[in-house]
C-alpha positions in Angstrom: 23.0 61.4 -5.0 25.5 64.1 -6.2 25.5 65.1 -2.6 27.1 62.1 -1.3 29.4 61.2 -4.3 33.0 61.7 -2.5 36.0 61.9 -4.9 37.6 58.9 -5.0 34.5 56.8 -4.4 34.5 53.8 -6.5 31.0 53.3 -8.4 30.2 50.1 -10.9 29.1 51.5 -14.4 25.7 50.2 -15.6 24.9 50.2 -19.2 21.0 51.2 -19.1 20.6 51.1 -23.0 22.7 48.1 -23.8 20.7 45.5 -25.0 20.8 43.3 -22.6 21.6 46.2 -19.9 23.9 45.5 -17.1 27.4 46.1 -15.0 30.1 46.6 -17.8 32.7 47.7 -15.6 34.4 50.4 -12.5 34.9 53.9 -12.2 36.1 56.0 -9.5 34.6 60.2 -8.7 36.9 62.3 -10.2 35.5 65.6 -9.4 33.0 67.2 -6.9 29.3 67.5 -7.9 29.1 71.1 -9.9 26.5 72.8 -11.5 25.9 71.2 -15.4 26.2 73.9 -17.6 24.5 72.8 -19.8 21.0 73.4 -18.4 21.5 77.2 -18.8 21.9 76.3 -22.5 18.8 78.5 -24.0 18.9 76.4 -27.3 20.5 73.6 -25.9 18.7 70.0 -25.6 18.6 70.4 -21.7 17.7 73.9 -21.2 15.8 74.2 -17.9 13.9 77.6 -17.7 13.7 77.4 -14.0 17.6 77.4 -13.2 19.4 79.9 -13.2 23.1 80.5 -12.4 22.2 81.7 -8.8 20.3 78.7 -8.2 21.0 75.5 -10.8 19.0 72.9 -10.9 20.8 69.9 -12.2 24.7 69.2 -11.0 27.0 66.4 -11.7 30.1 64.7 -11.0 33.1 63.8 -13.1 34.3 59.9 -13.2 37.7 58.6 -14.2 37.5 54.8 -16.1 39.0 52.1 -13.4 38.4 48.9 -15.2 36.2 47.2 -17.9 35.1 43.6 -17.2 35.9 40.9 -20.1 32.3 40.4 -20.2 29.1 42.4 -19.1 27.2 41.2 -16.0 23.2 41.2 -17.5 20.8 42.5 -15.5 18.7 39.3 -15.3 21.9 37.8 -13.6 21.9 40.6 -11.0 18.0 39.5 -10.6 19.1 35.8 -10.2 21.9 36.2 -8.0 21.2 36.2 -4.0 22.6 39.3 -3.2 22.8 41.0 -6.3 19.1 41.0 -6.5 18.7 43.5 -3.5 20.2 45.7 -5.5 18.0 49.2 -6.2 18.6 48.7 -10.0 16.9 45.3 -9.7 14.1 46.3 -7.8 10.5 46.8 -9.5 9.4 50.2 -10.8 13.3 51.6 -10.1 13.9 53.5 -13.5 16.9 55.1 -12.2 20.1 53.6 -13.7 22.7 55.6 -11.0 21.7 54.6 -7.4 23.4 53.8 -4.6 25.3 50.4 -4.2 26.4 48.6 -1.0 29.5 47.2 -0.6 28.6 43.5 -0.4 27.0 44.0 -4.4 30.0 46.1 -5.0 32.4 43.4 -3.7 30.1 40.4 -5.3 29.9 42.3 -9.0 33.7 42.2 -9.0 33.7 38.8 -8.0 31.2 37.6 -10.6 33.2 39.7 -13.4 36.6 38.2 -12.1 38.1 41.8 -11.5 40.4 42.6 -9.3 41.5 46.3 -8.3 
């Protein structure tokens, strides 16, 4: 996905280990996708033998805070809601907590959360 992150793309930010997990708020691409240093770390916890500095392996992007809803939107709401549940994050077997999101569950997250930006 780092490939098509744009800065100044607007993403929602998912809490994955919250207990319950869900949307907590918005944050915008602040910086394009570069190589995460820290994989070349050789005693760092995300060393990764295989990349080197002529050919990394894991990159990421940099994201600037936009707005944090009053309350979190659960994932078992996304699940119940008619167009929130075609979301990627709601789907079975997805694992992956940063996926793409279409503008209608964009548009409908800020809606349910009453945000406004």
């Amino acid at each position: 996905m780092w490939r098509d992150m744009k800065v100044g793309d607007l993403a929602l930010f998912y809490h994955s280990n919250a207990k319950p997990p869900g949307i907590s708020g918005v944050a915008k691409v602040a910086s394009a996708s570069y190589p995460d240093p820290t994989q070349l770390e050789k005693n760092g916890e995300y060393f990764d033998p295989k990349a080197t500095e002529e050919k990394p392996r894991w990159y990421l992007v940099d994201f600037e805070h936009i707005a944090t809803f009053d309350e979190l939107i659960p994932l078992q709401t996304l699940k119940d809601d008619e167009i929130l549940s075609e979301m990627t994050v709601c789907q079975k077997g997805s694992r992956l907590s940063i996926t793409p999101v279409l503008k209608k569950h964009f548009t409908r997250a800020l809606k349910l959360a009453g945000c406004k930006i």
